[in-house]
NURO-131919 format. One line per 10 residues: number of its first residue (from 1); for each residue x negated, y negated, z negated of C-alpha. Coordinates in nm, 4 decimals, always signed. Last residue first. Layout:
% NURO-131919
NUM) X/Y/Z | ...
This chain:
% NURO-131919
427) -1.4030/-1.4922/+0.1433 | -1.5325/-1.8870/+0.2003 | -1.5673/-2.2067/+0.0711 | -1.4215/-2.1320/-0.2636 | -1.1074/-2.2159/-0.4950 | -0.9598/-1.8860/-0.6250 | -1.3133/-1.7740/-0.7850 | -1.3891/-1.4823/-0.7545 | -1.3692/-1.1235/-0.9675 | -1.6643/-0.9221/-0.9853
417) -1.6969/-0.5913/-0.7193 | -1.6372/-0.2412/-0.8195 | -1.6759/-0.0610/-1.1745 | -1.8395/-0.2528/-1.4344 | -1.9739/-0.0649/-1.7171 | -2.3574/-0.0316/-1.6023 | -2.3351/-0.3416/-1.3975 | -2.2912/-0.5279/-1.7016 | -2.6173/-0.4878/-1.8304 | -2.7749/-0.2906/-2.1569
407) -2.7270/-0.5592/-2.3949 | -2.4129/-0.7788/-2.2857 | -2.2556/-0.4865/-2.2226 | -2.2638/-0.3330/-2.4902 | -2.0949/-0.6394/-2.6277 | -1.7904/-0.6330/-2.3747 | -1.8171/-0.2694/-2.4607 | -1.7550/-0.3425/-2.8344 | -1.4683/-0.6592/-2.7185 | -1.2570/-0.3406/-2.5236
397) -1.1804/-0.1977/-2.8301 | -1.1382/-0.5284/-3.0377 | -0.8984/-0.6675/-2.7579 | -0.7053/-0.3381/-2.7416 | -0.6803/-0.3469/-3.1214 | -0.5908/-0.6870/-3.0523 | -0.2996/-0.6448/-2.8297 | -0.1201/-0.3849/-2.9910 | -0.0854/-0.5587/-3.2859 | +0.0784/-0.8559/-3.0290
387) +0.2617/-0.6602/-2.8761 | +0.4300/-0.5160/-3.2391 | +0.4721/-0.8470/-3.3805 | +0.6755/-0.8997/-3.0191 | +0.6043/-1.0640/-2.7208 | +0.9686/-1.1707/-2.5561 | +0.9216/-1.5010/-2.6389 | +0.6174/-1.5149/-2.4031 | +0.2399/-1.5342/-2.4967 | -0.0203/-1.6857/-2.2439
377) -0.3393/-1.4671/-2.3413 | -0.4972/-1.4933/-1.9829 | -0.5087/-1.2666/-1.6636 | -0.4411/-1.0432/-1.9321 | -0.2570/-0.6873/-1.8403 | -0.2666/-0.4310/-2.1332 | -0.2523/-0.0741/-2.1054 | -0.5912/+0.0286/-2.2735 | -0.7576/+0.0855/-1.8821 | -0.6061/-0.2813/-1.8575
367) -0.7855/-0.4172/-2.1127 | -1.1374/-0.2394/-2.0363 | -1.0806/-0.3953/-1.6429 | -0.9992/-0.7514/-1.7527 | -1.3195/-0.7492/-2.0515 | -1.5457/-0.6151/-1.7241 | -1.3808/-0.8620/-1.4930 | -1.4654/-1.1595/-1.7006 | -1.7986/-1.0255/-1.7691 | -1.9020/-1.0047/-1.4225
357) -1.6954/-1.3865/-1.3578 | -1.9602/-1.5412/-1.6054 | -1.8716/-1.8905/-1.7706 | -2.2798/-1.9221/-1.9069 | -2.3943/-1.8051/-2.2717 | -2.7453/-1.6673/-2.0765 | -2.6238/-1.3167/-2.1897 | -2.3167/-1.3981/-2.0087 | -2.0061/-1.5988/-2.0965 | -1.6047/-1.5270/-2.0620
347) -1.3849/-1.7686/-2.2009 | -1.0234/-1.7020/-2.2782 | -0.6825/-1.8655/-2.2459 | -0.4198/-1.9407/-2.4829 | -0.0809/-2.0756/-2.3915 | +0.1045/-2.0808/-2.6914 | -0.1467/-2.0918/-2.9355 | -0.2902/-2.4349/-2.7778 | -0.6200/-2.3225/-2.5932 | -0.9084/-2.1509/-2.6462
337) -1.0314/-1.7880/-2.7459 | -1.3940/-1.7588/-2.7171 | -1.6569/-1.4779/-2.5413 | -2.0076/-1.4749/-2.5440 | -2.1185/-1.7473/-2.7653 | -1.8926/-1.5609/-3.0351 | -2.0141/-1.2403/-2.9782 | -2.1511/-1.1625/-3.2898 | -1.9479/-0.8201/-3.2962 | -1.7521/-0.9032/-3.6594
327) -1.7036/-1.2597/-3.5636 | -1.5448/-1.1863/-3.2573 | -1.3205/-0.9080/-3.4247 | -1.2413/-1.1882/-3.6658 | -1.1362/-1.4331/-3.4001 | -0.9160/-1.1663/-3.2682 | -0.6270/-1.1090/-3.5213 | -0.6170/-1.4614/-3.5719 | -0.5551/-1.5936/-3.2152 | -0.2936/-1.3044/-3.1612
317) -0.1123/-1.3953/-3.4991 | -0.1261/-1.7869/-3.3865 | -0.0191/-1.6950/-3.0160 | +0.3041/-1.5161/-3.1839 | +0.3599/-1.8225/-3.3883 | +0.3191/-2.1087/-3.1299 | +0.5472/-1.9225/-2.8754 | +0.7894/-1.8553/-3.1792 | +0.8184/-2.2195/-3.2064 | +0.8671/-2.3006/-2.9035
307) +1.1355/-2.0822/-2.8665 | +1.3201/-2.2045/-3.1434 | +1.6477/-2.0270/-3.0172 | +1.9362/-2.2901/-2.9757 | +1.7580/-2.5601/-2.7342 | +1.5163/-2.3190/-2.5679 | +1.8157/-2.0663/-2.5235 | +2.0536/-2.3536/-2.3897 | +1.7010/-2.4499/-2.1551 | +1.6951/-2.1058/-2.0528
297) +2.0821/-2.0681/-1.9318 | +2.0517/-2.4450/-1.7372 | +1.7590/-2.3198/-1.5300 | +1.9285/-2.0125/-1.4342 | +2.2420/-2.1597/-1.3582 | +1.9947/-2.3819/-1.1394 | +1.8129/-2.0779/-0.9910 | +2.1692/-1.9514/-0.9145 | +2.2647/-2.2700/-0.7292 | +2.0318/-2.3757/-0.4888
287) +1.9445/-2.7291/-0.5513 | +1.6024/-2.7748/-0.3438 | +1.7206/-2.4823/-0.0939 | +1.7973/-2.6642/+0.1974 | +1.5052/-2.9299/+0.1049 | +1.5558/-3.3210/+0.0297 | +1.2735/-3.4061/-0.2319 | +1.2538/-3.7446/-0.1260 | +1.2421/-3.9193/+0.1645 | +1.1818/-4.2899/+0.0577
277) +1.4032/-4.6017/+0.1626 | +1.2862/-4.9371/+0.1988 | +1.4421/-5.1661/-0.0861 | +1.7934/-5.2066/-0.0712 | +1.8817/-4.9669/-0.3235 | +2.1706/-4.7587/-0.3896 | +2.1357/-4.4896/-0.1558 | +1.8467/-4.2724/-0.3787 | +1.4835/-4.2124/-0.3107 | +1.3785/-4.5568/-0.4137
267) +1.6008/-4.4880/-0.7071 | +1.3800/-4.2523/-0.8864 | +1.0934/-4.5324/-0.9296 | +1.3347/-4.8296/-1.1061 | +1.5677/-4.5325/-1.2639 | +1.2384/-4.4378/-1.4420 | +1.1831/-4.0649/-1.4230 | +1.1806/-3.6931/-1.3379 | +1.0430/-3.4915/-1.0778 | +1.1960/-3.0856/-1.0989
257) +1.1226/-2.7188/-1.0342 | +1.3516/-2.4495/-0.9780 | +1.2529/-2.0861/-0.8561 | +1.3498/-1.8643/-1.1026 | +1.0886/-1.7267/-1.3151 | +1.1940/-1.8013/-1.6421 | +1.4239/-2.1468/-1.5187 | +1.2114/-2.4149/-1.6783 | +0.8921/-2.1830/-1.7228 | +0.7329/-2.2523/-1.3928
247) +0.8194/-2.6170/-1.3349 | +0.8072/-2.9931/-1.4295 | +0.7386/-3.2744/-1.3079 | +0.6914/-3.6561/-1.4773 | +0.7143/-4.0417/-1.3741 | +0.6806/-4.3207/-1.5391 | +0.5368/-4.1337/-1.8656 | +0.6596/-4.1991/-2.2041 | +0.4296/-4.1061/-2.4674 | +0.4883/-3.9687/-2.8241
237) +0.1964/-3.6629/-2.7990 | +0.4447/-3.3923/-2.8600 | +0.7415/-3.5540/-2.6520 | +0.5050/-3.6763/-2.3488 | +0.3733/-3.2598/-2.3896 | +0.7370/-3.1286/-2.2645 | +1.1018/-3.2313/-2.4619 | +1.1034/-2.8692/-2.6179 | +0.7340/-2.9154/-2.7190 | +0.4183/-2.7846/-2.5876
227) +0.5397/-2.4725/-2.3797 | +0.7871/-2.5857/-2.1637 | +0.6855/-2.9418/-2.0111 | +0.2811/-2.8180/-2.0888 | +0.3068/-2.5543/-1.7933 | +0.4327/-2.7687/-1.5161 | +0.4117/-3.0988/-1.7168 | +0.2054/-3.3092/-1.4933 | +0.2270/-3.6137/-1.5902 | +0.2699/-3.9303/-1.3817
217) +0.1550/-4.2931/-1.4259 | +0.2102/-4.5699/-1.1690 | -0.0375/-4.8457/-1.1162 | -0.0330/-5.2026/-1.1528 | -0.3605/-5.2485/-1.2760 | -0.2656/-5.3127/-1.6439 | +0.0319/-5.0614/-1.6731 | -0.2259/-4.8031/-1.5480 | -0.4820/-4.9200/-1.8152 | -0.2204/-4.8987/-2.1164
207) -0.0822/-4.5673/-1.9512 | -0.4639/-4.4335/-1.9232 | -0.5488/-4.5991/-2.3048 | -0.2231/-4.4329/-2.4077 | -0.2948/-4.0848/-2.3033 | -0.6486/-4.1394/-2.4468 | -0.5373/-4.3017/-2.7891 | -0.7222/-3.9611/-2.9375 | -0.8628/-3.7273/-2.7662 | -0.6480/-3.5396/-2.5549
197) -0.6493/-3.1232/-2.6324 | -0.8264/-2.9311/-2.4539 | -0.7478/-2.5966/-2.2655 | -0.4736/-2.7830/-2.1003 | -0.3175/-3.1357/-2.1858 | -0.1377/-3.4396/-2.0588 | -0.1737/-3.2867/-1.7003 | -0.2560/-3.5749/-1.4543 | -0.1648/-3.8223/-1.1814 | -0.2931/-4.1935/-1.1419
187) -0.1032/-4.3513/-0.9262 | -0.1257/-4.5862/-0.6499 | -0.4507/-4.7135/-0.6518 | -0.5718/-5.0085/-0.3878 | -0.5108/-5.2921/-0.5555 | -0.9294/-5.2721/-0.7213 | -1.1172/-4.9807/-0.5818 | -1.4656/-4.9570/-0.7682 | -1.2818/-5.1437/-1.0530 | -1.0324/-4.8565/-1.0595
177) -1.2164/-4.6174/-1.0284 | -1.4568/-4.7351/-1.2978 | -1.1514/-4.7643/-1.5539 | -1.0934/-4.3601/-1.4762 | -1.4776/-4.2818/-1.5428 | -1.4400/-4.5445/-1.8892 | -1.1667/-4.3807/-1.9938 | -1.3069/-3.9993/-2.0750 | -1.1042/-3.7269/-2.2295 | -1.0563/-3.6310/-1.9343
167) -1.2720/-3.7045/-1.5948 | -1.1946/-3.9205/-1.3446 | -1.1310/-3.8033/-0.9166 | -1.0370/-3.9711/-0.6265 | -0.7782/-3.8864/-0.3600 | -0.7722/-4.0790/-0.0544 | -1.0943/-3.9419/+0.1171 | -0.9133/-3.5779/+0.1594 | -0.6910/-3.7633/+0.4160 | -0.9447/-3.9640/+0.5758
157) -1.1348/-3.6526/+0.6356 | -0.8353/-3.4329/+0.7780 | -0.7204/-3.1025/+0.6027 | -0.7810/-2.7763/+0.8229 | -1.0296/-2.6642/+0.5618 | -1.0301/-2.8267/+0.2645 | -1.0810/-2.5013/+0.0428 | -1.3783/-2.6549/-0.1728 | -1.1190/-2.8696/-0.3630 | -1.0408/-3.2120/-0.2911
147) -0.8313/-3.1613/+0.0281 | -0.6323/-2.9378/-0.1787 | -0.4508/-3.2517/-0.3600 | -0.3898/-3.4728/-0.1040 | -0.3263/-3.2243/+0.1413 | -0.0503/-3.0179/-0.0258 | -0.0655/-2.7187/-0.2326 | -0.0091/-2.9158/-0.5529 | -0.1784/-2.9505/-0.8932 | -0.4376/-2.7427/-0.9660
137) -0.7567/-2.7071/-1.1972 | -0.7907/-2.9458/-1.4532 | -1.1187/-3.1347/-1.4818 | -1.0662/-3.3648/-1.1609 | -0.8011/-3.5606/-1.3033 | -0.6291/-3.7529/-1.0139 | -0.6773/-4.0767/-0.9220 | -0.4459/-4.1475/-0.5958 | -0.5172/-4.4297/-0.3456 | -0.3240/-4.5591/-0.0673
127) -0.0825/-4.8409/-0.2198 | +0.2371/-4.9994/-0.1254 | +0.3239/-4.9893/-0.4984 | +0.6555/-4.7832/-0.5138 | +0.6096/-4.6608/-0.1661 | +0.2537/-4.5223/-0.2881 | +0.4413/-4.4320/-0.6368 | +0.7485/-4.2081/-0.5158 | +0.4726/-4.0374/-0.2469 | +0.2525/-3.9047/-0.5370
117) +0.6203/-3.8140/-0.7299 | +0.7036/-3.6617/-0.4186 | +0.3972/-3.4639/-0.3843 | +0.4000/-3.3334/-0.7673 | +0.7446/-3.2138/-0.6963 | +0.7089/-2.9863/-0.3893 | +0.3746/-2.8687/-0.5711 | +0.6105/-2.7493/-0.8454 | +0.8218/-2.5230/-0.6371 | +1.2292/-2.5015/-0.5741
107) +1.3269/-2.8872/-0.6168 | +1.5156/-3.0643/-0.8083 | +1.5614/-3.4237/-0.8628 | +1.5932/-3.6512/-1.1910 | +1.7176/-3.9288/-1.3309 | +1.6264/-4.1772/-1.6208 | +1.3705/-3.9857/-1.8402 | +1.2045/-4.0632/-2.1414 | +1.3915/-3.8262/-2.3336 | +1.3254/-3.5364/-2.1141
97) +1.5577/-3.2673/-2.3339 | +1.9154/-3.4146/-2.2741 | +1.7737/-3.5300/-1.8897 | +1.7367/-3.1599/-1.8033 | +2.0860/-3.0260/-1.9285 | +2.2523/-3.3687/-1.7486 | +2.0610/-3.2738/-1.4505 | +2.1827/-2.9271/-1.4867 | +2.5226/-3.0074/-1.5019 | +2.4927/-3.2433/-1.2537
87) +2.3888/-2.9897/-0.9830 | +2.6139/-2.7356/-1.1349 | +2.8669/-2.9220/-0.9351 | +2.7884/-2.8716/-0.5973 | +2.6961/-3.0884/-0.3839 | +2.8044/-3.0629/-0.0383 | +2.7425/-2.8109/+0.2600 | +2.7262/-2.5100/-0.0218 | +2.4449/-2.3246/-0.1427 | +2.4347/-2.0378/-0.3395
77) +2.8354/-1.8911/-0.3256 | +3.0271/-1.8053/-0.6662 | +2.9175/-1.4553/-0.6993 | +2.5746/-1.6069/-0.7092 | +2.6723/-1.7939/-1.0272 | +2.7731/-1.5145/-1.2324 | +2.4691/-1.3444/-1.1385 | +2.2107/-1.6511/-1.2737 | +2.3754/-1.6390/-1.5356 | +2.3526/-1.3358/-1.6318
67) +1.9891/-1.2949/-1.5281 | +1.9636/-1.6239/-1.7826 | +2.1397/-1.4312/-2.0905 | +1.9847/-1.1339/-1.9982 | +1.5883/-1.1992/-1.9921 | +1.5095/-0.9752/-1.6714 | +1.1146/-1.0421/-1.7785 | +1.0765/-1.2465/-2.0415 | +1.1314/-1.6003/-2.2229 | +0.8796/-1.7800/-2.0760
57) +0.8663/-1.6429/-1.7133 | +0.6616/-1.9070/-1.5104 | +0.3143/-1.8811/-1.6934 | +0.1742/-1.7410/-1.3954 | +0.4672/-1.4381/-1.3808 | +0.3919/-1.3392/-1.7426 | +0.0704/-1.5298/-1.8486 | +0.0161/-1.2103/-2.0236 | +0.1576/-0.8361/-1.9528 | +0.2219/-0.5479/-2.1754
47) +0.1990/-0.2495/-1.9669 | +0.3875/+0.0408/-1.8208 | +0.2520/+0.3225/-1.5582 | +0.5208/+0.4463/-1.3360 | +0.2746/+0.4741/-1.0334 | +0.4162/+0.1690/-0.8969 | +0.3746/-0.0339/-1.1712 | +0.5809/-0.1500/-1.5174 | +0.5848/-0.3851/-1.6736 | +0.6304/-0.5118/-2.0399
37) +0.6499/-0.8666/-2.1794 | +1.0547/-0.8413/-2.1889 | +1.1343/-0.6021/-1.8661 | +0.9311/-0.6062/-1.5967 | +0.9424/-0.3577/-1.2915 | +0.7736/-0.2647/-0.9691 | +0.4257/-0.3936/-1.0086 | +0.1921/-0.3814/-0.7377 | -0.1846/-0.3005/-0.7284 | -0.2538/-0.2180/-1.0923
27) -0.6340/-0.3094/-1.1835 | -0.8691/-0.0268/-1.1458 | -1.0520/-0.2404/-0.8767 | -1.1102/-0.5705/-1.1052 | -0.8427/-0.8400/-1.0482 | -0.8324/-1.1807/-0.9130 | -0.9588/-1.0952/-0.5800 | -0.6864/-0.8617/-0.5292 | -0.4619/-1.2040/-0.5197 | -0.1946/-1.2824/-0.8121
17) -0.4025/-1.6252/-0.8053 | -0.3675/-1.6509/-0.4236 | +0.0052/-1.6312/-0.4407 | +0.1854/-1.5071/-0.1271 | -0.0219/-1.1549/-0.1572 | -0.2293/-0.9219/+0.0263 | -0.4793/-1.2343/+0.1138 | -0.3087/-1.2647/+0.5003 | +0.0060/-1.1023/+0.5091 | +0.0917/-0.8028/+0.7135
7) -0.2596/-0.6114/+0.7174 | -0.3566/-0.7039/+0.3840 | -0.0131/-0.5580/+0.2472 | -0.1132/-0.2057/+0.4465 | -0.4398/-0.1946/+0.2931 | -0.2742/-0.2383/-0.0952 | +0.0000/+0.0000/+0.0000
């Protein structure tokens, strides 16, 4: 199956980060089956799985409230030639949570949104320019944003040339864009938080500074806007973005996505403005209507069920069930847990204490041999006490040839090729 999906779609998959490059050889090819944080594969054999659908499925897999839903919906008709009205339903669901925001428009992916909020604040300002953070890793699959990675190919020069880059955390790289290029940024566009948390007064000092050149500010809040705080990372850190998107966990794994914001902004898409009109956001399928019943069933159980809070517990038992085991092997400059509980990620480091994709495939390949699948440790609120035990004594297992490793060679415990990188030059 694997040698037949390369043949009909180019990379084997429609996601490059579910890619075979992304996985050691042993890894399960295709899955056939989820169900909470388990899945199963095509060989019948079940495992507990992290990140859970790239951090899109928050709740779980086949969750029944929003499955249900989503069903009751479908028998209704998907898309009609006029709104329909779970369309305001859901925008008043979405807008109850996003405090700071006026209106909002959905769409089916979250580089869909993060392009129309970039286009939003060019109109807005009659600008060029975007800053984007160039320490976090994605934000859209269109030209302004891939252009800046090392897979540009097919994207034009004086396209790619019109996104800059600042680093996080720091205010003085983002202030020297925009005295390098002064009336010529748009927006700058950013994730409030991912592996590090904002020092801080930085949020503020970027809205403060954005505010101050004339400049819109957008978050990105496709992982943060469901896994930080109920009303998304600009609740937990008390800022107000002008503009916002959200994604992946907002319908648990149906495809909905969304751009929120200020009424002044939002409107330039709308038919009650006289300024000149932006195309925004207007797809066949940006309001289908079982993804929406979808979305609207997992924000209920986010609003009634402490989700967020369980996310932060469950990561908080994983988190100090391995720390010790790390201690315990001296391994600590080797491999680290980071990240917010509830969407923790590891680092993998060689005997030189450098990232190392080897040893990242080594510690993927002894997990999944134990029955565990962990692209990262992104918990779900389907992962139980009993997942998570699980979980770290497959962790501490795997950990002692991790450290084996790291004194007789990895290539003695590796099997196949490393692991790449999803952003390089070539295969």
């Amino acid at each position: 199956m694997r040698s037949k999906a390369h043949s009909l779609i180019p990379g084997g998959a429609h996601t490059y980060a579910k890619g075979d490059d992304q996985y050691p050889v042993l890894a399960p090819s295709f899955l056939t089956r989820g169900e909470g944080c388990h899945v199963w594969d095509i060989d019948g054999n079940e495992f507990i799985e992290y990140g859970m659908g790239l951090r899109a499925v928050t709740l779980g897999h086949a969750y029944k409230p929003v499955v249900e839903a989503a069903h009751r919906q479908m028998l209704l008709g998907e898309n009609y030639t006029r709104p329909a009205t779970i369309e305001l339903t859901c925008a008043e669901e979405f807008l109850g949570l996003i405090e700071g925001a006026d209106m909002v428009k959905f769409a089916k992916n979250g580089s869909d949104a993060t392009t129309a909020a970039v286009r939003l604040a060019r109109a807005y300002t009659g600008r060029d320019l975007i800053a984007r953070c160039g320490d976090q890793p994605f934000f859209s699959t269109d030209d302004w944003f891939i252009g800046n990675t090392p897979m540009s190919a097919g994207i034009p020069k004086v396209v790619q040339d019109l996104t800059l880059q600042f680093r996080y955390n720091d205010i003085e790289s983002l202030r020297s864009l925009f005295a390098q290029h002064p009336g010529e940024i748009a927006c700058v566009i950013m994730e409030a938080a991912t592996a590090v948390e904002p020092q801080p007064g930085f949020l503020h000092a970027v809205q403060a500074l954005c505010r101050k050149e004339g400049a819109v500010f957008i978050l990105d809040e496709m992982i943060t806007g469901f896994r930080w705080n109920v009303g998304g990372a600009q609740r937990e850190y008390g800022i107000t973005p002008d503009l916002s998107t959200f994604g992946k966990g907002i319908g648990n794994g149906f495809s909905v996505s969304a751009l929120a914001g200020k009424r002044e902004l939002m409107e330039l898409g709308g038919l009650r403005d006289d300024r000149e009109r932006v195309f925004l956001l207007s797809t066949t399928h940006g309001a289908e209507n079982h993804a929406l019943a979808a979305a609207i069933a997992t924000m209920q159980v986010y609003r009634n069920d402490h989700v967020i809070e369980h996310l932060h517990r469950q990561g908080e038992r994983l988190r100090a069930g391995v720390n010790p085991v790390i201690k315990e092997l001296g391994i600590g400059d080797h491999f680290e847990l980071l990240g917010r509980a509830s969407n923790m990620v590891f680092a993998t480091r060689d005997t030189a204490k450098q990232p190392s994709q080897p040893f990242r495939t080594l510690f993927l390949q002894e997990m999944i041999k134990r029955g565990i699948i962990t692209p990262s440790l992104v918990v779900s609120f389907s992962h139980t006490d009993a997942d998570i035990d699980r979980t770290i004594e497959a962790i501490a297992e795997s950990l002692k040839v991790y450290r084996s490793a790291l004194e007789d060679g990895v290539d003695h415990y590796l099997v196949g090729r490393p692991v790449k990188p999803v952003f390089r030059k070539f295969s």
